[in-house]
N, C-alpha and C positions, 0 to 999 in steps of 0.2 A: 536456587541450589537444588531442590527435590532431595537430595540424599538425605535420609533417615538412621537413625540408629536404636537399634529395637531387642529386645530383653524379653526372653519369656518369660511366663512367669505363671503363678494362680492367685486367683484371687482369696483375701485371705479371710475378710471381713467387707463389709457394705455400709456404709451410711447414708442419710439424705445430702447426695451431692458429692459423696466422699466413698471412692473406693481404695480397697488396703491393698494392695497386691504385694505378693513374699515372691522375692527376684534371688536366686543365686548369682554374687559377683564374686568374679574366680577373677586370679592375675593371671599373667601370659602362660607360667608355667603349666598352670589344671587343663589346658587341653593339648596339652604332651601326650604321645603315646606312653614312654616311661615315668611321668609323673610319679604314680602310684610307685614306685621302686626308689624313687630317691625322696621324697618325703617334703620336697620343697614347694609342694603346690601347696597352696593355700586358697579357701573360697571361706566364704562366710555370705551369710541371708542379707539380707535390707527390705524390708518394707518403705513401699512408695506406697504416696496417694496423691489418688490421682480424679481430678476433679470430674467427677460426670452423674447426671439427674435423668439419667434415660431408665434406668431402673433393669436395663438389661441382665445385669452381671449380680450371679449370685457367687456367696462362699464355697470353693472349690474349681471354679472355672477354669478352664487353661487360657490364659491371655497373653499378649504380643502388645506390650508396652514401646509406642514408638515417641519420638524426641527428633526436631529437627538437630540437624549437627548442629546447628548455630549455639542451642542449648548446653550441647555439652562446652562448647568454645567459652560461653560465657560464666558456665559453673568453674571452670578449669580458672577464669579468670579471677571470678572471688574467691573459692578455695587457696589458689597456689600463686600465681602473679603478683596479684597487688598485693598478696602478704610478703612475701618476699621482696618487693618495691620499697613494701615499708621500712623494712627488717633493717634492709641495704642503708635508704636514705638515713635512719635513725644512727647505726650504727657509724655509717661515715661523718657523720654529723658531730657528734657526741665526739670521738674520737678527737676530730679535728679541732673542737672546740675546748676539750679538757684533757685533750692528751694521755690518758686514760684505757685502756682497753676493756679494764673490768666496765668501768661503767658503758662504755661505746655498749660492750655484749649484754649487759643489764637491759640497755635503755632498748638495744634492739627485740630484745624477749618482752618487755616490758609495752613495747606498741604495739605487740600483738593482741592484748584485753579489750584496751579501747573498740580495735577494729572490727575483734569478733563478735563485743558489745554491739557494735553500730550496724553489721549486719542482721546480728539478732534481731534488733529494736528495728530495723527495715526489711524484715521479712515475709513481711506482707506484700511491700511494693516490690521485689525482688520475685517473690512467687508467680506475680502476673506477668512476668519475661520467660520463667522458668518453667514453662505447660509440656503436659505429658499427652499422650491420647492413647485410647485402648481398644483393641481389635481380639474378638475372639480367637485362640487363637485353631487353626487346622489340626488336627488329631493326627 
């Protein structure tokens, strides 16, 4: 694939192994030219970390956080897909089976805990898919 998808950013904080970088994610509208005049842009910070021991990078750095696309495919995939897979299969299920709508819409809200639980508790194996890499970034 080669395509990359890359985030400037600074660095925010350091640890052994463990860098913090503060990344502004803005939605489509914050790089309008009239943004600023209709009040609809929206950004907010996120700190990522991001695994590296080369001891390069200190607090305040400008860095260029890159991610193969593949990455972002497969965040998009646990975040939004398979929740929604679930949401679906639950609610049709339930329904079908108890005729029901309240419950169908309970049981579908309702398997989203587990899910998010199971992620959680496999966040570990899930992070070594999800790798970031960092590049100083050009002034």
């Amino acid at each position: 694939m080669g395509a990359k998808i890359k985030h400037h950013g600074i660095v925010e904080s350091v640890e052994p192994g463990c860098v913090h970088v503060r990344i502004r994610q803005s939605d489509g509208c914050a790089a309008c030219r009239v943004a600023s005049h209709c009040h609809s842009a929206e950004a907010q910070d996120k700190i990522i970390d991001v695994g590296d021991s080369s001891g390069r990078y200190h607090a305040g750095d400008s860095v260029v956080i890159l991610a193969d696309r593949s990455v972002g495919f497969t965040a998009g995939l646990y975040a939004y897909v398979l929740p929604l897979a679930l949401m679906m299969a639950a609610l049709v299920a339930v329904r079908l089976l108890t005729g029901s709508d309240g419950w169908a819409a309970l049981s579908a809200l309702g398997v989203l805990a587990p899910y998010y639980l199971a992620v959680w508790l496999l966040r570990g194996k899930i992070s070594r898919h999800v790798t970031f890499e960092l590049e100083k970034s050009p002034l």
